[in-house]
LOMARDO-465299 format. One record per atom (N, C-alpha, C): x, y, z. Coordinates in steps of 0.05 Angstrom, whole numbers, padded with zeros to 5 digits, always signed. Layout:
N
XYZ/...
END
This chain:
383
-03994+00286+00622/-04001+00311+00636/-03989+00334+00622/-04011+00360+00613/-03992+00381+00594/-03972+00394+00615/-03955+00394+00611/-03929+00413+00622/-03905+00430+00607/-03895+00448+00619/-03873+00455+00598/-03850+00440+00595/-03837+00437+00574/-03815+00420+00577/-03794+00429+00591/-03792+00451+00593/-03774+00461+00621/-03778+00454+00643/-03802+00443+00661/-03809+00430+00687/-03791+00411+00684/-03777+00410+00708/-03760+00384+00721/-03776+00377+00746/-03792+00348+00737/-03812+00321+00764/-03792+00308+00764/-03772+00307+00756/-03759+00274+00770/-03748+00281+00795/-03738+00303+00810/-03737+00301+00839/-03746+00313+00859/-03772+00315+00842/-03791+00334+00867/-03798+00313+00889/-03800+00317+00916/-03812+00302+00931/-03837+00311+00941/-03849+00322+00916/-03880+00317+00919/-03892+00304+00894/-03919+00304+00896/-03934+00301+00869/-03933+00325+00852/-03917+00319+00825/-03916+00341+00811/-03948+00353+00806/-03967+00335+00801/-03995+00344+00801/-04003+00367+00821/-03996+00354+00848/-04011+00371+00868/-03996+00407+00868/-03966+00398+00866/-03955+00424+00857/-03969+00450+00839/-03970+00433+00815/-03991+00447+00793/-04018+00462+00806/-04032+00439+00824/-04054+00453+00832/-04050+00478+00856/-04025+00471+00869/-04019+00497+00893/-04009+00518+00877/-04001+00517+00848/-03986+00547+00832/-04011+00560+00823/-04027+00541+00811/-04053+00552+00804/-04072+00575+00804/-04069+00578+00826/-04072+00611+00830/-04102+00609+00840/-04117+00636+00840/-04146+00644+00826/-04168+00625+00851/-04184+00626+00848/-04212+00612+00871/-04205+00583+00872/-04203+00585+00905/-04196+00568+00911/-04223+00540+00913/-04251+00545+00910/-04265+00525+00907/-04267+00517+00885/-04261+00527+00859/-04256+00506+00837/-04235+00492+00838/-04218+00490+00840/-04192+00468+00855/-04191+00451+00868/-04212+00455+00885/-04222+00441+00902/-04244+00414+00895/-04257+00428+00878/-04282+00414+00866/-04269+00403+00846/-04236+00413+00832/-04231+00395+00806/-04224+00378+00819/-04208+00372+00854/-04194+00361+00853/-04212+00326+00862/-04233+00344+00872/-04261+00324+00886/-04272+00306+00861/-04274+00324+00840/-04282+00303+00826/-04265+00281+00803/-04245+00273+00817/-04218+00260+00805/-04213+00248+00826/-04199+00226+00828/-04186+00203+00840/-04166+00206+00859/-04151+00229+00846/-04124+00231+00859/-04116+00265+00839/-04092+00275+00851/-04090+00310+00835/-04078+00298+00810/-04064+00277+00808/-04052+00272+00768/-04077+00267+00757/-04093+00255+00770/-04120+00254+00746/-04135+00276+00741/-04137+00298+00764/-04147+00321+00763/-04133+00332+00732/-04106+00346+00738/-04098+00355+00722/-04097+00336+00690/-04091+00310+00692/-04099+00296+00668/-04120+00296+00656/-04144+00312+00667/-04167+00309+00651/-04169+00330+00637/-04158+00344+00636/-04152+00363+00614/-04171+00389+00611/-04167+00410+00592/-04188+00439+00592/-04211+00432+00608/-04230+00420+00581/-04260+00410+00581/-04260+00409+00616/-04256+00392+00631/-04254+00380+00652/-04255+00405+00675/-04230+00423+00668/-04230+00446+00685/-04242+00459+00689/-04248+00472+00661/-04275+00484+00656/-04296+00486+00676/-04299+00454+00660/-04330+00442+00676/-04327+00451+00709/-04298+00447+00720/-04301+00447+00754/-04308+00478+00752/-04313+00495+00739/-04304+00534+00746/-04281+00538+00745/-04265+00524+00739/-04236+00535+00739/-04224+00568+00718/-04221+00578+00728/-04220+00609+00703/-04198+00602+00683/-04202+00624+00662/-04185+00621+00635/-04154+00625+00651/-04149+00638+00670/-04114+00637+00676/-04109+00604+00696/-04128+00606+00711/-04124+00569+00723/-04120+00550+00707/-04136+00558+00682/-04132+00537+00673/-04108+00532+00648/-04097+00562+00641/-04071+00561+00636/-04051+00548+00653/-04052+00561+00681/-04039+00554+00703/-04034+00523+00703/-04048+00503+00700/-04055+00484+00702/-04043+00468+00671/-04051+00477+00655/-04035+00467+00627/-04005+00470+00629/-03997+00499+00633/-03960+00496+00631/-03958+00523+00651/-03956+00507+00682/-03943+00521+00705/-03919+00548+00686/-03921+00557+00709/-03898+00587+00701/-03881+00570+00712/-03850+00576+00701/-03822+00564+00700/-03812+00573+00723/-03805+00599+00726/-03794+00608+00747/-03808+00594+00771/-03840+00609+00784/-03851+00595+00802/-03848+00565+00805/-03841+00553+00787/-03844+00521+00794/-03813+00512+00804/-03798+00535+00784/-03775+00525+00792/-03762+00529+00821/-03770+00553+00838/-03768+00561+00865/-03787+00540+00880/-03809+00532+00870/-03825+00517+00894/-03809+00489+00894/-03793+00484+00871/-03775+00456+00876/-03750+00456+00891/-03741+00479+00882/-03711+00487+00900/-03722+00490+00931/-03745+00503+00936/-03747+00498+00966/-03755+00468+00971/-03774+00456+00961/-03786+00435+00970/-03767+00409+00977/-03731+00413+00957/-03722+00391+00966/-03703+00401+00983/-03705+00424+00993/-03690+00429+01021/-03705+00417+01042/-03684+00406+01064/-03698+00390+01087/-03721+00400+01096/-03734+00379+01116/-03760+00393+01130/-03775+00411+01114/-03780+00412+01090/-03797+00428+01077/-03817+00415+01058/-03842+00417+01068/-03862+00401+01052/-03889+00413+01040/-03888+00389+01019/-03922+00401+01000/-03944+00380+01016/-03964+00387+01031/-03984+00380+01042/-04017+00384+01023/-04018+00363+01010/-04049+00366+00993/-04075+00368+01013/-04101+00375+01004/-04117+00371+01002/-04130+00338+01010/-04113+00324+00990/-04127+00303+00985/-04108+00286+01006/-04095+00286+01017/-04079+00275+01036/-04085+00280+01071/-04080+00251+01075/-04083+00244+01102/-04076+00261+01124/-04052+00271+01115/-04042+00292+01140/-04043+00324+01132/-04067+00323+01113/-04077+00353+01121/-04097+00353+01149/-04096+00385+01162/-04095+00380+01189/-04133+00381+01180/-04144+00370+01197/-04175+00359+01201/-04195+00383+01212/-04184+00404+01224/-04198+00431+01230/-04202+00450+01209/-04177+00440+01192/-04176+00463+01173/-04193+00442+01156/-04186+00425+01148/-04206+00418+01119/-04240+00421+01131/-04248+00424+01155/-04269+00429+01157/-04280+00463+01155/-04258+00473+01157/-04269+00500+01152/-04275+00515+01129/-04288+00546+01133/-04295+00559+01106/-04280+00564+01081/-04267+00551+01061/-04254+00560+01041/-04220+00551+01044/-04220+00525+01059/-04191+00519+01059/-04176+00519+01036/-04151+00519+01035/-04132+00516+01015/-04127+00491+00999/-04118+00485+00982/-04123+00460+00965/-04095+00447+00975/-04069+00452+00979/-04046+00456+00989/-04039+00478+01009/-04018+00460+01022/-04001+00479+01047/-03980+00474+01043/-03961+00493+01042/-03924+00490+01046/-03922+00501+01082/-03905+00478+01084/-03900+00474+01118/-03858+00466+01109/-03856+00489+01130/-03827+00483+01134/-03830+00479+01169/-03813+00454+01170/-03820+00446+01194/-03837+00418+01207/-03840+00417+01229/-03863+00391+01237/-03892+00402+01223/-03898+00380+01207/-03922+00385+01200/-03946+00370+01216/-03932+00353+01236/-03959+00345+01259/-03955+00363+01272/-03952+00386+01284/-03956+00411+01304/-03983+00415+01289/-03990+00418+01258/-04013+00424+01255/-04035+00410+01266/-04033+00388+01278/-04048+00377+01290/-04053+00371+01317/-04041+00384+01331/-04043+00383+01357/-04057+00409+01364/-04067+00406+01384/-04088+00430+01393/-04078+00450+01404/-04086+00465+01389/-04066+00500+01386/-04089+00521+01397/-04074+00540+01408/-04097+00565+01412/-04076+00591+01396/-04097+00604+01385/-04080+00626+01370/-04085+00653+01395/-04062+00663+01389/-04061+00689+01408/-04057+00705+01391/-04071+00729+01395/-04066+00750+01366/-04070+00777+01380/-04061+00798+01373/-04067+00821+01375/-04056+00850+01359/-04044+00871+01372/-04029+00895+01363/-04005+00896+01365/-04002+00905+01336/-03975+00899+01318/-03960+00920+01347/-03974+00938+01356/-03955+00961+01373/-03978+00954+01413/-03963+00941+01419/-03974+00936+01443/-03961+00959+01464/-03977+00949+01484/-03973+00962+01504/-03946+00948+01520/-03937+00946+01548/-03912+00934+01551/-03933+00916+01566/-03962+00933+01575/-03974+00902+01595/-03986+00886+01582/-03991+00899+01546/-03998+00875+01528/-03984+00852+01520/-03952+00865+01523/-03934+00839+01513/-03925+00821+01531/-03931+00836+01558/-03937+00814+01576/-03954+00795+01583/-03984+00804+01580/-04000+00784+01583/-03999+00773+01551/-03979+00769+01534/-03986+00750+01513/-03961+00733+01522/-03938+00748+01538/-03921+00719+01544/-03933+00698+01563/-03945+00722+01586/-03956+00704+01607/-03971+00685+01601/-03989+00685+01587/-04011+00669+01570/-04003+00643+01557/-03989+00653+01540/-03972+00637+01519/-03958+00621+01539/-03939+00623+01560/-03922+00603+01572/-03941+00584+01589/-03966+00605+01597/-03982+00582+01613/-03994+00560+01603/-04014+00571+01572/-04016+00552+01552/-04003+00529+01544/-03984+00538+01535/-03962+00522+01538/-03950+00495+01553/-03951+00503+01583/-03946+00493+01603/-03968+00474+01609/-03991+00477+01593/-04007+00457+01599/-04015+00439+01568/-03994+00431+01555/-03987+00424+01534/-04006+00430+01505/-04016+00456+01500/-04025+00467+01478/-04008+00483+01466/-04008+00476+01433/-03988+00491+01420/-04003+00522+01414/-03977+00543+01413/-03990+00567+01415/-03987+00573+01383/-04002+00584+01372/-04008+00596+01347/-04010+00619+01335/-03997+00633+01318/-03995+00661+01306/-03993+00668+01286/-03982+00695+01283/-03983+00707+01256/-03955+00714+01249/-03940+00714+01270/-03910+00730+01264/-03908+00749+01256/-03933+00760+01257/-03931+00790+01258/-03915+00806+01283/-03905+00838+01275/-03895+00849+01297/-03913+00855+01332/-03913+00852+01350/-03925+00862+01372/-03930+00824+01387/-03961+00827+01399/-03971+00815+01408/-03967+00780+01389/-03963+00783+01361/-03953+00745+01350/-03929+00747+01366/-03909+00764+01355/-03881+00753+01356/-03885+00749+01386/-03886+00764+01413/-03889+00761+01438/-03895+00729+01448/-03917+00723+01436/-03928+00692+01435/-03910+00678+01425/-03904+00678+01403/-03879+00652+01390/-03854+00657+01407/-03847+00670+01418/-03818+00675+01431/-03826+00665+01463/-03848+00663+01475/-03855+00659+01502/-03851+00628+01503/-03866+00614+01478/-03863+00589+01477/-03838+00571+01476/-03828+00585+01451/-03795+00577+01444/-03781+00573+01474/-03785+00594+01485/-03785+00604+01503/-03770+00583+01531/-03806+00571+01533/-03800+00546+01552/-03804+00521+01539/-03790+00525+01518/-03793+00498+01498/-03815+00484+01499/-03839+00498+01492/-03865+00490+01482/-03857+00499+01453/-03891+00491+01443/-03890+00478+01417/-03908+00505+01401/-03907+00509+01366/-03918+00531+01368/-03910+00536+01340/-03929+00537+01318/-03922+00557+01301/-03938+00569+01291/-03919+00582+01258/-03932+00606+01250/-03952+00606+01218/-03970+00624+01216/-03988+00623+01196/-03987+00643+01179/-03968+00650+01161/-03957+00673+01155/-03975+00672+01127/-03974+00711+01119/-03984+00708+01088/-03968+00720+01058/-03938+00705+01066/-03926+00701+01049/-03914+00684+01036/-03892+00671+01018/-03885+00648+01004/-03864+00639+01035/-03865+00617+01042/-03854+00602+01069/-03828+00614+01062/-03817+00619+01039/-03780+00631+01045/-03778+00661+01052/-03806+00667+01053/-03795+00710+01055/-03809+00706+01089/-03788+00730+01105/-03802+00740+01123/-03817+00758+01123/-03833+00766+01142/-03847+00791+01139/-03865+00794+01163/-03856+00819+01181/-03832+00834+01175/-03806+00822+01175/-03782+00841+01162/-03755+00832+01149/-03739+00820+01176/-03756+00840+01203/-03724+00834+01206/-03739+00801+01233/-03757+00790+01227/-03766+00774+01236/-03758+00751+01229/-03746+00751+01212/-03726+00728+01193/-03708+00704+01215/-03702+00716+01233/-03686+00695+01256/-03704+00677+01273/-03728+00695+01272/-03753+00690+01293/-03766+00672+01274/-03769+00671+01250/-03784+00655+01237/-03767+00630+01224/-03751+00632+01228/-03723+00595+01220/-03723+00589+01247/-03727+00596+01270/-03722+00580+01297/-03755+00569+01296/-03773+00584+01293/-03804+00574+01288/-03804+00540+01277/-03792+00553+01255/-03791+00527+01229/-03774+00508+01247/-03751+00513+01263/-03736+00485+01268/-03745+00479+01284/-03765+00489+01303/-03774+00479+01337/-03795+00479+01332/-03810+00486+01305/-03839+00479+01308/-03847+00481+01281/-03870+00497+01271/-03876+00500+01231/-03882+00525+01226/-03877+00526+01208/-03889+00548+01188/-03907+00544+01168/-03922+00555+01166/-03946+00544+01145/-03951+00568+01133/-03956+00566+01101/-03971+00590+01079/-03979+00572+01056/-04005+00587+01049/-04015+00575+01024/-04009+00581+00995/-03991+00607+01009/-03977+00612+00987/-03948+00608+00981/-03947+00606+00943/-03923+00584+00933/-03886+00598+00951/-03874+00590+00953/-03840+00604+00954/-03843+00631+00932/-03830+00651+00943/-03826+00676+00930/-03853+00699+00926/-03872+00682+00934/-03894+00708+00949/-03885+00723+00960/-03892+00755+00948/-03877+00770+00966/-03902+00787+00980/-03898+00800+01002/-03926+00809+01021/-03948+00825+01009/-03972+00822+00999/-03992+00844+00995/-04013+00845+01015/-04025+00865+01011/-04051+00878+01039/-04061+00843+01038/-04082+00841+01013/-04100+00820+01013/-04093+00793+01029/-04059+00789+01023/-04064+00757+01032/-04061+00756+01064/-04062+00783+01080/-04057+00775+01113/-04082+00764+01127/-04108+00772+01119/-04128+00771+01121/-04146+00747+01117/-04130+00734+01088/-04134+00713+01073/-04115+00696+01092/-04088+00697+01111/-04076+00686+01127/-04089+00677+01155/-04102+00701+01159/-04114+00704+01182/-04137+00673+01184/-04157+00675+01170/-04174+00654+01164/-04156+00628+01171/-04133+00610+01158/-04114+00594+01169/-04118+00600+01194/-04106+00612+01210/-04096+00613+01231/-04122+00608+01244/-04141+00622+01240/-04162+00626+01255/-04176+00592+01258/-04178+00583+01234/-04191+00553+01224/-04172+00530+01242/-04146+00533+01243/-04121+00512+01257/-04137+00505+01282/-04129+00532+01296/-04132+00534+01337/-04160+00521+01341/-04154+00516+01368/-04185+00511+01374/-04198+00531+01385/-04183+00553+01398/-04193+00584+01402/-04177+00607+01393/-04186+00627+01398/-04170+00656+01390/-04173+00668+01415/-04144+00680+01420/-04145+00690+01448/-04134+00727+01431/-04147+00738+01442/-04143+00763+01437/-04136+00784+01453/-04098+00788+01450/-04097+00806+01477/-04097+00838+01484/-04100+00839+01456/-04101+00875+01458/-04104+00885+01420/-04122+00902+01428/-04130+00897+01394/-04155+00929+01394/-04142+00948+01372/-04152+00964+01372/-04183+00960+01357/-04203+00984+01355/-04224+00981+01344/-04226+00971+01316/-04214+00980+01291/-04194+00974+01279/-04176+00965+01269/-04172+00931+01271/-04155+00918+01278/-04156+00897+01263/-04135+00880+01250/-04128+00861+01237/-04139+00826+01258/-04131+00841+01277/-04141+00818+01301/-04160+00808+01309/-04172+00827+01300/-04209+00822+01306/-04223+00822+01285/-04210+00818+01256/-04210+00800+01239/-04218+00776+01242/-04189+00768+01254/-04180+00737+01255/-04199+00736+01274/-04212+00741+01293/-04228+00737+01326/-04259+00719+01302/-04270+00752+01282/-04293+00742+01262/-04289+00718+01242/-04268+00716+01236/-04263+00690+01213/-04258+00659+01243/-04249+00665+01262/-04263+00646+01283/-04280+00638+01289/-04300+00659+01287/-04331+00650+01298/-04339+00645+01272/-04332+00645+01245/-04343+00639+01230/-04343+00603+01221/-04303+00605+01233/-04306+00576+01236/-04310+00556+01256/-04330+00569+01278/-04339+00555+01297/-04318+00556+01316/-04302+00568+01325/-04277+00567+01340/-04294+00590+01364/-04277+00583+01387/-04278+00597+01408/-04263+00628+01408/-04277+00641+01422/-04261+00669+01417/-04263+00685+01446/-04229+00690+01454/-04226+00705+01475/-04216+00726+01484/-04227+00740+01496/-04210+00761+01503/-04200+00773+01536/-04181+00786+01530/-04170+00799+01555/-04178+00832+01557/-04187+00832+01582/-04206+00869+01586/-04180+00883+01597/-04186+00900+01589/-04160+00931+01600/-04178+00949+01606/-04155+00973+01614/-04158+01005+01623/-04180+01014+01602/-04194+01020+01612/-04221+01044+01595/-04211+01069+01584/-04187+01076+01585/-04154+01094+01580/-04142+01088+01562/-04138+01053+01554/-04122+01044+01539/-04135+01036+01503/-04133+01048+01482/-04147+01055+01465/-04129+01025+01454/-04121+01009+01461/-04107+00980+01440/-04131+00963+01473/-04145+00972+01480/-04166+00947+01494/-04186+00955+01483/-04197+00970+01471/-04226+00978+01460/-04242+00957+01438/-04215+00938+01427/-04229+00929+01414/-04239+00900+01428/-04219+00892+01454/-04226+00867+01466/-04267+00872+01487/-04257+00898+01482/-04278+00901+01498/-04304+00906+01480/-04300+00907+01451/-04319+00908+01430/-04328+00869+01436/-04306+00863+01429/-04310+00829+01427/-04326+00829+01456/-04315+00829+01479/-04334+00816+01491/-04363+00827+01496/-04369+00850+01485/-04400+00857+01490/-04405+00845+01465/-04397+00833+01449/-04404+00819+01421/-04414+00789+01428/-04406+00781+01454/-04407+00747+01474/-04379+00743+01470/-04354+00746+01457/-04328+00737+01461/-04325+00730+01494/-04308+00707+01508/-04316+00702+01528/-04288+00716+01539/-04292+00731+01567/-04273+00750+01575/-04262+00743+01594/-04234+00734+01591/-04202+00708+01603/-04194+00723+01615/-04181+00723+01640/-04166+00731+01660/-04140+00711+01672/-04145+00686+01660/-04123+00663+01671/-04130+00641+01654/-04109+00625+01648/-04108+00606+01625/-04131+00583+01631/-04129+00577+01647/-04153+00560+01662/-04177+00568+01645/-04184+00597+01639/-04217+00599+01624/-04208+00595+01598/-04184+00585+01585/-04188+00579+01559/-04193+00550+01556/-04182+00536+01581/-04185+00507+01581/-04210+00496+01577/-04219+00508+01593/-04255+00507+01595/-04269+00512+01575/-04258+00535+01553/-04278+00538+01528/-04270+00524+01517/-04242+00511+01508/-04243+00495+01490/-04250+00468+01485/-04252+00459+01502/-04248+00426+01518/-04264+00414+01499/-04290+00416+01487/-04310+00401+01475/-04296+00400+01448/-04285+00419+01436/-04270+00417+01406/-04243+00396+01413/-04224+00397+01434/-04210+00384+01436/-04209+00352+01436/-04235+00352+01450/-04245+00324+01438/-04249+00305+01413/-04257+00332+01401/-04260+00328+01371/-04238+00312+01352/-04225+00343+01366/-04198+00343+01347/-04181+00311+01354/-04185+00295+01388/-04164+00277+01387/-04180+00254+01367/-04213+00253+01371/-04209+00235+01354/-04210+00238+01324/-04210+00257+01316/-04193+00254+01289/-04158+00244+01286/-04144+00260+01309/-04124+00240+01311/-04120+00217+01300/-04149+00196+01334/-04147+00172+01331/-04147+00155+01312/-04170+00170+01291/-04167+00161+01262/-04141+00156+01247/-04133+00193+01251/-04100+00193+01232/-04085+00161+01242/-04083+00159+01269/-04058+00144+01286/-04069+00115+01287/-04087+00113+01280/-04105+00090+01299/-04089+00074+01317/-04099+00090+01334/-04102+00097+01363/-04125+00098+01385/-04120+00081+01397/-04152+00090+01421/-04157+00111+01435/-04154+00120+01422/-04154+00156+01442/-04182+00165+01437/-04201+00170+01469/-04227+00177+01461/-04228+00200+01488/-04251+00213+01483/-04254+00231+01505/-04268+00214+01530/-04266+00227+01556/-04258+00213+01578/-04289+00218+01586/-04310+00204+01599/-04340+00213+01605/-04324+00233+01636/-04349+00252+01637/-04344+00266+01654/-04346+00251+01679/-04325+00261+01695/-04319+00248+01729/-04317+00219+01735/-04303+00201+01702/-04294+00194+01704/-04260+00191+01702/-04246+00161+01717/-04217+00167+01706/-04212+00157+01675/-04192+00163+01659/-04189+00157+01640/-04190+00125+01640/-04196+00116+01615/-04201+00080+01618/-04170+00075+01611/-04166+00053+01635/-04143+00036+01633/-04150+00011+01636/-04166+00005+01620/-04175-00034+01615/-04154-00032+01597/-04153-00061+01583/-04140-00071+01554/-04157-00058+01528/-04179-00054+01536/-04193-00043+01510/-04190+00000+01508/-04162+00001+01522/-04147+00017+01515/-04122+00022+01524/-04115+00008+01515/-04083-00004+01515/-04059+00028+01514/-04068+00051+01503/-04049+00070+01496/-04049+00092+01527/-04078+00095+01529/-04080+00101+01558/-04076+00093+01583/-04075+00068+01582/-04066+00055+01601/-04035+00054+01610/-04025+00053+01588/-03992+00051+01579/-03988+00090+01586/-03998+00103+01587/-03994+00132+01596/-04007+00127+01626/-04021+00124+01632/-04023+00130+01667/-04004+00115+01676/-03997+00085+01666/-03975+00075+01683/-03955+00096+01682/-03944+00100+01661/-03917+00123+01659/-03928+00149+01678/-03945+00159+01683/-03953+00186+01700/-03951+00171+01732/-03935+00195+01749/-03934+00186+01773/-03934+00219+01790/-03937+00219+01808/-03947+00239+01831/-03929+00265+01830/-03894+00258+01816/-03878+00274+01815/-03882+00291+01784/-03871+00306+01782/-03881+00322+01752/-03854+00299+01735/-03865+00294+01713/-03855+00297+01682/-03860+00300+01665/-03842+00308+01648/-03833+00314+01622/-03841+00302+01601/-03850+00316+01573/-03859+00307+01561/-03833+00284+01547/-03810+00291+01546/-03788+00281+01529/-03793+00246+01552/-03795+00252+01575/-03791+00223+01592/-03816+00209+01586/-03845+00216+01586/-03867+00198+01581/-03866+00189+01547/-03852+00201+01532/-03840+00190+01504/-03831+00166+01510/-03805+00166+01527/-03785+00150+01525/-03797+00125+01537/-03817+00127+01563/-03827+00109+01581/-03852+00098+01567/-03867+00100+01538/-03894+00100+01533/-03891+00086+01505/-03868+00101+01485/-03868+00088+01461/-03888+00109+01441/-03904+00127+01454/-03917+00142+01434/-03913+00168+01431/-03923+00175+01408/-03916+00199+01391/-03925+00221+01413/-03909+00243+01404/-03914+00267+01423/-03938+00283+01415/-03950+00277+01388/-03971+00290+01378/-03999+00278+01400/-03996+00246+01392/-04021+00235+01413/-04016+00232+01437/-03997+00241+01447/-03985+00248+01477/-03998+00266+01484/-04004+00292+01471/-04010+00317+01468/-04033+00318+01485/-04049+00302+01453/-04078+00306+01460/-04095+00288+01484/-04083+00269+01486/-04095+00251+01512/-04090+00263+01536/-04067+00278+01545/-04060+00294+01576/-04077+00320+01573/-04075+00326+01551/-04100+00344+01547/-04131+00348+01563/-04139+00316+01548/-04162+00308+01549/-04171+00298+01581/-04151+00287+01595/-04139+00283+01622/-04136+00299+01631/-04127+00321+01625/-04122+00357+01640/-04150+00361+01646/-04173+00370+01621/-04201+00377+01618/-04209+00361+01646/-04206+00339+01643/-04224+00315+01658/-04212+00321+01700/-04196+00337+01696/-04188+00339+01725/-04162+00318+01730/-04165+00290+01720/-04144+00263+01717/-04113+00278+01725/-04102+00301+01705/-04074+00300+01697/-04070+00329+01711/-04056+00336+01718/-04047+00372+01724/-04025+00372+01714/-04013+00398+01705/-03988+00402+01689/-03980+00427+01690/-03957+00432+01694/-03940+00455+01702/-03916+00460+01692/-03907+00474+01679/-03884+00481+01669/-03870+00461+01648/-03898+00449+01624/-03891+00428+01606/-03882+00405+01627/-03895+00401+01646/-03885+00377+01664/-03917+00360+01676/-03919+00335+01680/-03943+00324+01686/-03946+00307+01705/-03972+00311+01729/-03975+00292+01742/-03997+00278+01745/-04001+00254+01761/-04030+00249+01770/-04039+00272+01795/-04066+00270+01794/-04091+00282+01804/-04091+00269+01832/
END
């Protein structure tokens, strides 16, 4: 593989390959396509110019690709073997399954943090960097209710209406992270820096771009798309005409995601744009309950991709029926026994069940949808 002789692989705990292809730089569907038509990313990059070429790769990728820049490689290693901090391919199992289906995903993700949060069914809440005080309320209110009915909440960590959401969750120790568009070690904004290491230890951080990206206009937008592609909806709580948010609302519907909004004062010039969205069909939320409802058919989706990841019997439940508890689904069954009339906790149906909190997630979920499960304050009962 060409490299500089200054690259140190012997203790990266990734594929030095796939590395190469996340420094890479430049359009992200030739990367994609080199990496599709190769075996694995060392053969990608082992096939050398000719090869690159052929995928579209440009004259700097494919420098990029011959002898990585030193510095950059040397920061993406110093982070990568700090704890909880990981290189997530393309070509790998536990890239999250919404995103590789969407418009123009990333070939790599750096995740500090749980990197199954990316897989559990998230709604992004987004809005104005400068809210109103009843905007940053209805993004906590929202966010804790969400929450409370075990969906992870999703953002930008931007100032206003993200941070409001990631702190609501933290909050009541729901689950939740962030989609930022810088290198996973810079904050931005600066002084968000506390808010974004408690993110990472209680939940993830995700950017497609390498350690030491520092913020430009282009990549928030280019962030936005992530975020937008993750969730299964976009809840939109206040967002001028104007707006970075209603962005992310269009790169939603582009990736087939649900899109929602909250109506305000005909006074209030940060609701003009929710109210653009919903004469656009954005569907217009007043209580967490109407996000449940739009999303439910994607949620399905999403568990059985899960079931794949986990193999796992986790299927969606036919309508007005109860969830199957024969033997020929042994994981649900083993969860309704553990569910009883009194509320609990997600930490106790762990302890009582044996399974992961990710496919915990999505089955009470799917049991929420179905009427089966009710849940309140991250706590669960039978119906």
């Amino acid at each position: 593989m060409p490299r500089s002789n200054t690259l140190d692989t012997h203790t990266l705990p990734c594929c030095p390959a796939l590395l190469s292809l996340a420094l890479a730089g430049g359009p992200l569907e030739s990367l994609r396509q080199l990496r599709d038509q190769h075996d694995s990313s060392a053969a990608a990059i082992a096939a050398g110019p000719a090869q690159w070429r052929a995928a579209s790769c440009t004259p700097a990728q494919c420098q990029a690709l011959s002898r990585p820049d030193p510095d950059a490689w040397a920061r993406a290693t110093t982070w990568l073997l700090e704890d909880n901090h990981h290189l997530i391919g393309w070509d790998e199992p536990d890239y999250p399954p919404l995103l590789r289906d969407s418009p123009n995903p990333p070939v790599a993700l750096f995740v500090a943090g749980d990197p199954t949060r990316l897989w559990q069914p998230a709604i992004a809440i987004v809005g104005s960097r400068n809210p109103t005080a009843g905007g940053r309320d209805n993004a906590r209110d929202f966010a804790t209710a969400l929450a409370g009915h075990g969906l992870t909440i999703a953002s930008g960590l931007a100032a206003g209406i993200d941070a409001a959401a990631h702190r609501a969750a933290l909050a009541c120790s729901g689950s939740t992270y962030a989609v930022i568009g810088t290198g996973p070690d810079l904050a931005y904004p600066r002084h968000h820096r506390q808010l974004q290491a408690q993110i990472a230890s209680q939940g993830a951080v995700v950017s497609e771009y390498p350690p030491g990206t520092v913020p430009r206009s282009g990549q928030f937008p280019a962030r936005n798309r992530l975020l937008a592609a993750l969730a299964l909806g976009t809840v939109v709580i206040e967002a001028a005409e104007r707006s970075g948010a209603l962005i992310t609302a269009r790169l939603a519907s582009e990736a087939g995601r649900e899109i929602f909004a909250l109506p305000g004062s005909i006074h209030n010039p940060m609701a003009r744009g929710c109210h653009r969205l919903i004469r656009q069909g954005a569907t217009l939320v007043t209580h967490a309950d109407d996000i449940l409802e739009g999303v439910a058919n994607l949620a399905g989706e999403l568990a059985c991709a899960l079931q794949t990841r986990l193999q796992t019997p986790i299927s969606p439940v036919p309508s007005g029926q109860h969830p199957a508890v024969t033997p020929e689904d042994p994981n649900y069954k083993r969860l309704w026994d553990a569910l009883g009339y009194d509320p609990t906790g997600m930490d106790l149906l762990i302890e009582r069940t044996g399974l992961t909190a990710a496919s915990l997630s999505s089955m009470l979920l799917l049991m929420e949808l179905e009427g089966r499960v009710a849940s309140a304050h991250g706590r669960y009962t039978r119906t």
